[in-house]
C-alpha positions in Angstrom: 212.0 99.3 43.0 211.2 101.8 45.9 213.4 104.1 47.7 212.8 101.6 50.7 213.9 98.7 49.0 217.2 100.3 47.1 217.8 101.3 50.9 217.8 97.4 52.1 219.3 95.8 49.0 222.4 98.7 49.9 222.6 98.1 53.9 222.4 94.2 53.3 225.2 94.5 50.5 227.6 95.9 52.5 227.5 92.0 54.5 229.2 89.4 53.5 227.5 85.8 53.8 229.1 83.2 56.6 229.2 79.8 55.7 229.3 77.5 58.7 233.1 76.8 58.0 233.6 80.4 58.5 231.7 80.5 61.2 233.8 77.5 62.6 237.2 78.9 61.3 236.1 81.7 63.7 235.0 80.1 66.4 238.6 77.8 66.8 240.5 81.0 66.8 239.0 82.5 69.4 238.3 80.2 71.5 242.5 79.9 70.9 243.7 76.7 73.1 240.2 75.3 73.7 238.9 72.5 71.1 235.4 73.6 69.4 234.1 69.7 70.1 234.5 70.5 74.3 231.5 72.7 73.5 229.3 70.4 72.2 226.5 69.1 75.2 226.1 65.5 75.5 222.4 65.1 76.7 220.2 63.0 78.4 218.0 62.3 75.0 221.6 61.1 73.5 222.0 63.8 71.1 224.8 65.7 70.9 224.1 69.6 70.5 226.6 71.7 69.1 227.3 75.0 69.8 225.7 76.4 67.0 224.0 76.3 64.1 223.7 77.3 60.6 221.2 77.4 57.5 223.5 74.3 56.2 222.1 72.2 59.0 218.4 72.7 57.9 219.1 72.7 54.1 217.8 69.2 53.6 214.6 69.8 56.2 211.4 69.5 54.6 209.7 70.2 57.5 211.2 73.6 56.7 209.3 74.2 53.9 205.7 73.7 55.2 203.6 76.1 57.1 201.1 75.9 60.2 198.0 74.1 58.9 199.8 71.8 56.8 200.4 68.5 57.0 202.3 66.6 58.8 201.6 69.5 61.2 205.0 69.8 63.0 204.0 73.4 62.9 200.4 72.6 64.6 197.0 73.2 62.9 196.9 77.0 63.9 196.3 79.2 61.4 194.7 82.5 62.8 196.2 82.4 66.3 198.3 80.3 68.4 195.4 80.3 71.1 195.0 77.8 74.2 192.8 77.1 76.8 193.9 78.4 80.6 192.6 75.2 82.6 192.7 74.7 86.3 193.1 71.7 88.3 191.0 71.2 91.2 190.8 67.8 93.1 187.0 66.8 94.2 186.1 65.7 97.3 182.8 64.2 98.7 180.0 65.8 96.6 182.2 67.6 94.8 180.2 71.8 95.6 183.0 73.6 97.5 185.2 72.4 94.2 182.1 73.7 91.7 182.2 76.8 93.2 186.1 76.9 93.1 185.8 75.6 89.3 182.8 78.9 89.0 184.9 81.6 90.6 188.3 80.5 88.7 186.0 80.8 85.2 185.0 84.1 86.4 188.6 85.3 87.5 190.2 84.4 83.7 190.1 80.3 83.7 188.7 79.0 80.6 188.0 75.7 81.8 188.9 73.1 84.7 190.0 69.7 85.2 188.1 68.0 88.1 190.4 65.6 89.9 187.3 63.2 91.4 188.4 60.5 94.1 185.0 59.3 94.4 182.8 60.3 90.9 179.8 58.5 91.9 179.4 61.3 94.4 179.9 64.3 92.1 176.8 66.5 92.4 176.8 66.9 88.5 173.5 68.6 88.8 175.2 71.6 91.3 177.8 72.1 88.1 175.3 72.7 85.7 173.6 75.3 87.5 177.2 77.1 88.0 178.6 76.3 84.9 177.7 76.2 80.8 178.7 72.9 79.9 178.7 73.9 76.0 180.9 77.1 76.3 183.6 75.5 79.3 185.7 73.6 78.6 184.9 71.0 82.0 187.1 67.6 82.0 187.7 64.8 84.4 190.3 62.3 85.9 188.7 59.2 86.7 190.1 56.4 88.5 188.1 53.4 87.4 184.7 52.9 85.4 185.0 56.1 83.8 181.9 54.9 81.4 179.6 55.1 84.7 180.6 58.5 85.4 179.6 59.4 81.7 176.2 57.7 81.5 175.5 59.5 84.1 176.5 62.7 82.7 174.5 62.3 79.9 171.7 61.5 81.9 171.5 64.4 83.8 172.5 66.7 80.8 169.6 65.4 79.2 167.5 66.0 81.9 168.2 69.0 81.9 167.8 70.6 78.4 171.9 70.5 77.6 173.2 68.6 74.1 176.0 66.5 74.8 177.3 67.4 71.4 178.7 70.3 72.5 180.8 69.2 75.7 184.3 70.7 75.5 186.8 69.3 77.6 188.6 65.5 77.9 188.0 62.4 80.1 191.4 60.7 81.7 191.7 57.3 82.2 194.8 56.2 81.1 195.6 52.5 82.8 197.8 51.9 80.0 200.6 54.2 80.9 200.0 54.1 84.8 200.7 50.3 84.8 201.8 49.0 81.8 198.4 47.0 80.5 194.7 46.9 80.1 192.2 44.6 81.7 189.8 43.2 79.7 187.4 45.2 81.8 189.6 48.6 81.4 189.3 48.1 77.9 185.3 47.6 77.6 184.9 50.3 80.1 187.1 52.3 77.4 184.9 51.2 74.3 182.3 51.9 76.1 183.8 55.7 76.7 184.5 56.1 73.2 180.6 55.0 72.0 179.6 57.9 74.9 181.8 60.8 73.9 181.8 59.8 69.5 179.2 62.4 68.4 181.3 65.3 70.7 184.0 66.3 68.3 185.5 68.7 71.1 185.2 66.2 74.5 188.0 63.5 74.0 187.2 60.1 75.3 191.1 59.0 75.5 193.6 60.6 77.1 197.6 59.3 76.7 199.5 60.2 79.8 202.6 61.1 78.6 203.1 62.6 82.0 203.3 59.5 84.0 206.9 59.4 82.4 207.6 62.4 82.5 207.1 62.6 86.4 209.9 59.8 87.0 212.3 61.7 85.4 212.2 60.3 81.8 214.3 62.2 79.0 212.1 64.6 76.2 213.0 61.0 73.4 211.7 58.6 76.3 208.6 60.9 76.9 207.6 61.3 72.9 208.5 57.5 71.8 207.0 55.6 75.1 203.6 58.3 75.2 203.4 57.0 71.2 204.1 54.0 71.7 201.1 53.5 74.6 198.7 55.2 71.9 199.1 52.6 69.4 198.8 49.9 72.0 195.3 51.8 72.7 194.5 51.5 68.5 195.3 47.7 69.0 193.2 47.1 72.0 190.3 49.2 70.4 190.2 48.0 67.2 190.8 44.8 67.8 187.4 45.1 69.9 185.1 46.2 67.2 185.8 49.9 67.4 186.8 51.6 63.7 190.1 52.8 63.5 188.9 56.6 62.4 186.8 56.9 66.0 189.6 55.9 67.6 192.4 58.4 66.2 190.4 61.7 66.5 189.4 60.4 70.4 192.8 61.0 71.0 194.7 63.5 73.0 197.7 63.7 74.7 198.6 64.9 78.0 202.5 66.0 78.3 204.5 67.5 80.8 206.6 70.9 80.3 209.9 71.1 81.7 212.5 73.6 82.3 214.7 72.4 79.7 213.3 75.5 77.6 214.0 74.8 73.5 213.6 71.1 74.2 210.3 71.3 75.4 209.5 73.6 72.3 210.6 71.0 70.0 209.0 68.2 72.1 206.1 68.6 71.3 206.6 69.6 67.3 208.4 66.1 67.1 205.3 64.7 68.5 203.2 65.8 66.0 205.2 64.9 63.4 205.3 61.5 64.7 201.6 60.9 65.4 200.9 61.8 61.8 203.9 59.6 60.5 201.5 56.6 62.5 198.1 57.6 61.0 199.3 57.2 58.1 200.9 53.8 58.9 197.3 52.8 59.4 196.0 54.2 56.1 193.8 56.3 57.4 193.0 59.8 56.3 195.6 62.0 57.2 193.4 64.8 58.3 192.9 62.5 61.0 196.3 63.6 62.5 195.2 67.0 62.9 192.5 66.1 65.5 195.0 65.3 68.1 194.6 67.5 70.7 197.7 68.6 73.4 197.2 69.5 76.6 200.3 70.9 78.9 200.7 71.0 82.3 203.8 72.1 84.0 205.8 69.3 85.0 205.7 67.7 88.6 209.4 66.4 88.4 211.1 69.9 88.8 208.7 71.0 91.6 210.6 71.9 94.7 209.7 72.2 98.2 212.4 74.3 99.5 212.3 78.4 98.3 208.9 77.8 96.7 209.1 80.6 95.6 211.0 79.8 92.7 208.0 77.6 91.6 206.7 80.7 90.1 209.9 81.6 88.2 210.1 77.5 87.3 206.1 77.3 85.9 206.2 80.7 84.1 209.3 79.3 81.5 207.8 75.9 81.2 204.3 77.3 80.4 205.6 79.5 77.8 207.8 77.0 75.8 204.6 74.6 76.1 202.5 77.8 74.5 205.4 78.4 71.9 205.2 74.8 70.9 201.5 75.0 69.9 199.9 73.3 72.8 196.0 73.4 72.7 195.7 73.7 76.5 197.8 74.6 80.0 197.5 73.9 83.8 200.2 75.4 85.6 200.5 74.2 89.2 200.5 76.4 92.0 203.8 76.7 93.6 203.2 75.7 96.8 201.7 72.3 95.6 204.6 70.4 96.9 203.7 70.2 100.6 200.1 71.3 100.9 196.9 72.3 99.7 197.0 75.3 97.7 195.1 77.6 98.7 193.5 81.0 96.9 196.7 82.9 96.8 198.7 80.3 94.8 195.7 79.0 92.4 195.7 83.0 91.5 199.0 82.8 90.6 199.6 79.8 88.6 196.4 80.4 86.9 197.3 83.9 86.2 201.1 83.0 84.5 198.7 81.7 81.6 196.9 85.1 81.2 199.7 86.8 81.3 201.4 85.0 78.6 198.6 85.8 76.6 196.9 89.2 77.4 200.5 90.8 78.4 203.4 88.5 76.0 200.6 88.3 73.7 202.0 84.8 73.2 198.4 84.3 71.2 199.8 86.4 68.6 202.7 84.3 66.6 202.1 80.9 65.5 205.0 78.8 65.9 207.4 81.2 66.4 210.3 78.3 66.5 210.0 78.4 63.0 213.5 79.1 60.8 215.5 78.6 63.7 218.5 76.8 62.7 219.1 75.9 66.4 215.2 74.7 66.8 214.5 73.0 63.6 217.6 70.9 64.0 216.2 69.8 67.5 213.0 69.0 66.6 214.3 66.7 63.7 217.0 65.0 66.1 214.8 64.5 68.5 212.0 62.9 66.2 214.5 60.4 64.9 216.1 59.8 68.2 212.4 59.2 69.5 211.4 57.3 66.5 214.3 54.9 66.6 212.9 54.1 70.3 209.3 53.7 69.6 210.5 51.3 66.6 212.3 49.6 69.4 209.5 49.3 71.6 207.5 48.0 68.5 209.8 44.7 67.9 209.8 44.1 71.7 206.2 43.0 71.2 204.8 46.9 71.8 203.8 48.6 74.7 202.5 46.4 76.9 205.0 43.4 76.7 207.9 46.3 76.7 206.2 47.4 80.1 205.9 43.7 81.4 209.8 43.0 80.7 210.9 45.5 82.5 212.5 47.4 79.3 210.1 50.7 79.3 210.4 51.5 83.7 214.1 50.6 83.6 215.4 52.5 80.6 213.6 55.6 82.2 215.5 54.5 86.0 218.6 54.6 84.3 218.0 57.7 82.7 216.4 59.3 86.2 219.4 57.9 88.2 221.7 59.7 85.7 220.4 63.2 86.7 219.9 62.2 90.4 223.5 62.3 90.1 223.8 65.2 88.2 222.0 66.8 91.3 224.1 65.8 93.7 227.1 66.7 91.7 226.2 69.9 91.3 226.3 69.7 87.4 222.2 70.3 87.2 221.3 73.1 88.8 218.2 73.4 90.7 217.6 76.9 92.1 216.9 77.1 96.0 217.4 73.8 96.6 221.0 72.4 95.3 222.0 75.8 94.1 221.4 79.8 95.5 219.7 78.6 98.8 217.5 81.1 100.6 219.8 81.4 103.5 216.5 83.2 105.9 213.7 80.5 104.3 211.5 79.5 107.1 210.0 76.0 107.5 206.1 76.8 108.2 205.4 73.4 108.2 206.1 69.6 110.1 209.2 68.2 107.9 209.1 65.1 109.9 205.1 65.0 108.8 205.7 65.7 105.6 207.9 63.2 104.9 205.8 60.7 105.7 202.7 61.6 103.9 201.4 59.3 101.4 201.1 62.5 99.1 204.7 64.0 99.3 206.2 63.2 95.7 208.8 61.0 96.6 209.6 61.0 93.1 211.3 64.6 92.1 214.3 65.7 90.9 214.5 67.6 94.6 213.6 65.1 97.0 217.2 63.4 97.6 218.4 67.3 98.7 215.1 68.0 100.4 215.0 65.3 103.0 218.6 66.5 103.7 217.7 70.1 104.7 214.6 68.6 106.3 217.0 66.3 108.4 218.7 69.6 109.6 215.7 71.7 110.0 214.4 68.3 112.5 217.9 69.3 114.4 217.3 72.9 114.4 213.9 72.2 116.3 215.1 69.4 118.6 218.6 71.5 119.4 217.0 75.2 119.1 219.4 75.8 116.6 221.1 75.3 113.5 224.1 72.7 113.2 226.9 74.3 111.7 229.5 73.9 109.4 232.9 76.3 109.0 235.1 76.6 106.1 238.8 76.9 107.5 240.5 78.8 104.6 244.1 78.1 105.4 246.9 80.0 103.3 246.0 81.8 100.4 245.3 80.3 97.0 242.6 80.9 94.0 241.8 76.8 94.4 241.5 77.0 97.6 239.0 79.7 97.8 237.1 78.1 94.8 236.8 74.8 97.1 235.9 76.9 99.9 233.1 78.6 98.2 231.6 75.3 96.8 231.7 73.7 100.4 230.0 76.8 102.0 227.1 76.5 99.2 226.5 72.7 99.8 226.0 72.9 103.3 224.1 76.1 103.1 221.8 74.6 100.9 221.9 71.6 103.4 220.0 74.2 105.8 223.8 74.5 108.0 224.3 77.9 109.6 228.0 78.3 107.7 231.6 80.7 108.4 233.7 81.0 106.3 237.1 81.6 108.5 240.6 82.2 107.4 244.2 80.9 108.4 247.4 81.8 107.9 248.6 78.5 108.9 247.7 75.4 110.6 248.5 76.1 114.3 246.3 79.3 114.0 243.2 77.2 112.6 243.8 74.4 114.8 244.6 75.9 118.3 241.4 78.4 117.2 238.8 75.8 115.8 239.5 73.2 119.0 236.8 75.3 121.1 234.8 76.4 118.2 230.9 74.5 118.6 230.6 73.2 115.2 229.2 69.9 113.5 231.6 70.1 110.4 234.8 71.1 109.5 235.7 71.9 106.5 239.6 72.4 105.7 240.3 74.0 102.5 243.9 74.2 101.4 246.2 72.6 98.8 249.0 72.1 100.3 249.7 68.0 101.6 251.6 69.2 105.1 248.9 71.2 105.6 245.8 68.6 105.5 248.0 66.3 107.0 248.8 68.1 110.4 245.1 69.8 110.8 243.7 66.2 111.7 245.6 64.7 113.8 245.7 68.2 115.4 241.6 68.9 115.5 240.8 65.4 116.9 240.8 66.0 121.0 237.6 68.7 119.5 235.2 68.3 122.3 232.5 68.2 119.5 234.1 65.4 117.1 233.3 67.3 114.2 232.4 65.8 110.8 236.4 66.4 108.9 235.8 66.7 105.3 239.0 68.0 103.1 237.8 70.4 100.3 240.0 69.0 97.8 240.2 65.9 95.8 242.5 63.9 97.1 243.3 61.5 94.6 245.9 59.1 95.6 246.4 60.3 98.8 242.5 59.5 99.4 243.7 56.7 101.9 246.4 58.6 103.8 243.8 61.5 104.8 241.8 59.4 105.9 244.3 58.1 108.6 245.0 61.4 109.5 241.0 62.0 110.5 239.1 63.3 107.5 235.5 61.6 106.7 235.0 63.0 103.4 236.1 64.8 100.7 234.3 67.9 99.1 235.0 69.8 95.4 233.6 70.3 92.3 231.9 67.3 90.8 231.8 65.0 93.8 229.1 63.2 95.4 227.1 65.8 97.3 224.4 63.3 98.8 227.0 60.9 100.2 228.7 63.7 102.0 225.4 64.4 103.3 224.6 61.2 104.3 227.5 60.5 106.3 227.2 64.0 108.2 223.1 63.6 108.8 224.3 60.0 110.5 226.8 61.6 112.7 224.0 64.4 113.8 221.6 61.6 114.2 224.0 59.8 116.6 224.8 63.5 118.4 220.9 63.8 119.3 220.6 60.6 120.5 223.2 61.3 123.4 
């Protein structure tokens, strides 16, 4: 033994080992009067996540056991480095050059390949790419809309023309019907034969792409995302097998597109659980299970939890979600630029978002470890929860009929609405957090753009977790320009009490984030705040204090305001919900309450103000 190791074996031995009874023991007895099962998260994916975890609760994991490389490949097929490609999105119009020479200065400026958005593909000059870009070192995909098979005929054509193999093409075609609508034509699903007879002799272009993203961007939970995006893949192997195409050129055409998220570990074990799962179903088919190891990921950072207001924080929001999609093995990542919410991005923000993925990997040297989740008691227990939770749903999927007739019944859309209205509600509670918008406003943001134009575009993302909240401060900015100034909202403190600062400091927040210019003022009784607020110009009230006589002289007082303010108690209530309300309060604000509806009913009344 060598003077290190007697060294080691000695500091280690002066440790004692922790079983997770200990370790529970512990916990209860500090956390004295608060029950050790009020820790535990309930989440959307309807697993229950304790507060921490032990070796005992991966004991019985084989997954545990295996290492990157091996099968089933929870751990991905890495074995040297955990590299991916750095891809940029870039949407096509007309011809397609100003988007080339975008796609050729983003290669040159650390891009290792771009995705070509193309609205009209019979029009892309593909002859003005291949004199700007090497087709056989780029990695150069494509979103198509309809007859994808077109677009790669001619593709071929003009490669050959021009001296380049189409064996060589790196990159993807996207044309997923299947998961933007819930079925396949019978022409969809010759054009997509057709695809996978064009594309079968380029091991590293992928003629079928599953958009697990179009879930994703409605606010779907991780188990939704994994079982539903599976689920539309084997409805793919049906379609295409059943139409004369071998199984084996089917399953290593296949690659997913998924969406990261901001739920950090959860995203990590996303998309281990999905490659678990995928192999689980090539073997269900009997086919070789090297085949599993084709499928290719590629990440983008997700659309739902892209906010308009304090864009800033985009940057902040793409750099964690890109790195938990990097951590999890993905093969490729877009980030968006940060501004993509409510315009074209221009130069500035492409070189951002595309330079969070070089920094990851020439600075974090995220390239470096290969599944670094691995041995985390926390991580490994995730990824098995969530495959099970996801498998269970995929299996559920499967005896509705599959994919398709899930989609048709309504079962795949509403299960995700009911999951998406669940967290719309969390927003507006105030129990999920997003920063800038619902939470930590940016109290000098300036609006450099038409909010009543925005609104109304046919591209603004009605969709995101932000939206509800946004067309609320955009509702106030609209007063702001029509008025020449903010409304605004005071916070009477009256007395002097720890709840009634807590309530005062949560009502100040909401309408801050609500775009209000906000006081807070306090009272030492309710004569002072009454005879003092009568002349005040404000759109909302706010009365914080505890105390019954309190809230129930300050109304009847404050209602000759020359203004007729908005009256909202900062309390809850409870049964004496329908007494304030004869005494002249419209609402009730505290922790945990409906935030929108407050909202609402204030917006109407400064609605009805502009009209006089």
């Amino acid at each position: 033994m060598t003077d290190e190791n007697k060294h080691t074996q000695k500091l280690f031995s002066e440790f004692t080992t922790a079983s997770a009874a200990a370790w529970e023991e512990r916990a209860r007895k500090d956390l004295r009067d608060t029950p050790l099962e009020q820790l535990t998260w309930h989440t959307y994916e309807g697993l229950d996540i304790k507060p921490y975890y032990t070796k005992e609760d991966i004991e019985q994991l084989a997954a545990t056991q295996q290492k990157p490389g091996d099968y089933p490949y929870l751990r991905g097929t890495k074995t040297d480095a955990n590299t991916w490609l750095n891809i940029q999105e870039i949407k096509v119009e007309d011809n397609g050059r100003t988007a080339i020479d975008k796609a050729a200065d983003a290669i040159a400026r650390g891009a290792d390949g771009v995705h070509f958005i193309l609205a009209q593909p019979d029009h892309f000059d593909i002859v003005y790419l291949l004199g700007k870009a090497d087709l056989n070192t780029c990695c150069i995909s494509y979103t198509l809309q309809n007859k994808p098979e077109q677009f790669l005929n001619r593709l071929q054509s003009k490669l050959s023309a021009n001296q380049v193999t189409s064996q060589r093409l790196k990159g993807f075609v996207k044309y997923d019907p299947m998961t933007a609508k819930g079925e396949l034509t019978r022409e969809e699903n010759r054009a997509i034969l057709e695809v996978l007879n064009l594309t079968e002799d380029s091991p590293e272009f992928y003629g079928i792409t599953i958009s697990g993203t179009n879930f994703s961007s409605i606010g779907a939970s991780a188990v939704q995302e994994i079982a539903y995006t599976l689920s539309a893949a084997v409805a793919y192997v049906h379609r295409l097998t059943n139409a004369g195409q071998s199984t084996a050129v089917v399953l290593q055409n296949m690659q997913f597109h998924m969406a990261a998220g901001t739920n950090y570990f959860f995203e990590i074990a996303k998309l281990r659980a999905l490659r678990l799962l995928w192999a689980a179903i090539v073997k269900a088919y009997n086919a070789d299970p090297q085949l599993a190891s084709r499928l290719r990921i590629h990440s983008s950072t997700s659309s739902w939890y892209q906010t308009t207001l304090d864009p800033y924080v985009n940057m902040l929001r793409v750099t964690t979600e890109a790195m938990s999609a990097v951590l999890a093995g993905a093969d490729s990542l877009t980030v968006s630029p940060f501004d993509s919410t409510f315009k074209a991005s221009d130069e500035f923000s492409e070189r951002i978002a595309r330079n969070v993925s070089i920094i990851l990997k020439e600075e974090a040297y995220l390239d470096k470890a290969i599944d670094p989740a691995a041995g985390s008691y926390y991580l490994e227990s995730l990824t098995d929860q969530l495959a099970g939770q996801a498998w269970a749903l995929f299996n559920e999927v499967e005896a509705k009929g599959g994919f398709e007739e899930a989609y048709e019944n309504g079962f795949i859309l509403g299960s995700i609405t009911e999951v998406s209205r669940r967290k719309f509600r969390d927003i507006a509670k105030g129990r999920m957090v997003l920063v800038g918008t619902n939470k930590y406003p940016n109290p000098k943001e300036k609006i450099d753009f038409d909010p009543e134009e925005l609104i109304q575009s046919e591209a603004f993302d009605t969709t995101r977790a932000a939206y509800p909240t946004e067309v609320m401060r955009m509702a106030t900015e609209l007063h702001l320009r029509k008025r020449q100034r903010r409304p605004k909202a005071i916070v009477a403190i009256i007395g002097d009490s720890e709840k009634r600062h807590v309530n005062a400091t949560f009502a100040q927040e909401l309408f801050s984030c609500a775009g209000f210019e906000t006081q807070l003022q306090h009272y030492s009784s309710v004569e002072e705040a009454s005879d003092k607020l009568q002349s005040t110009p404000a759109e909302v009230l706010v009365v914080a204090s505890s105390e019954s006589a309190y809230v129930r002289e300050f109304g009847p007082r404050i209602r000759n305001h020359h203004a007729k303010p908005t009256l909202i108690l900062a309390d809850d209530p409870q049964h004496m919900k329908d007494e304030m309300v004869a005494n002249g309060y419209d609402e009730f604000i505290f922790e945990d309450c409906d935030m929108k509806s407050i909202l609402d009913l204030v917006h109407k009344k400064l609605h009805g103000i502009n009209g006089q």
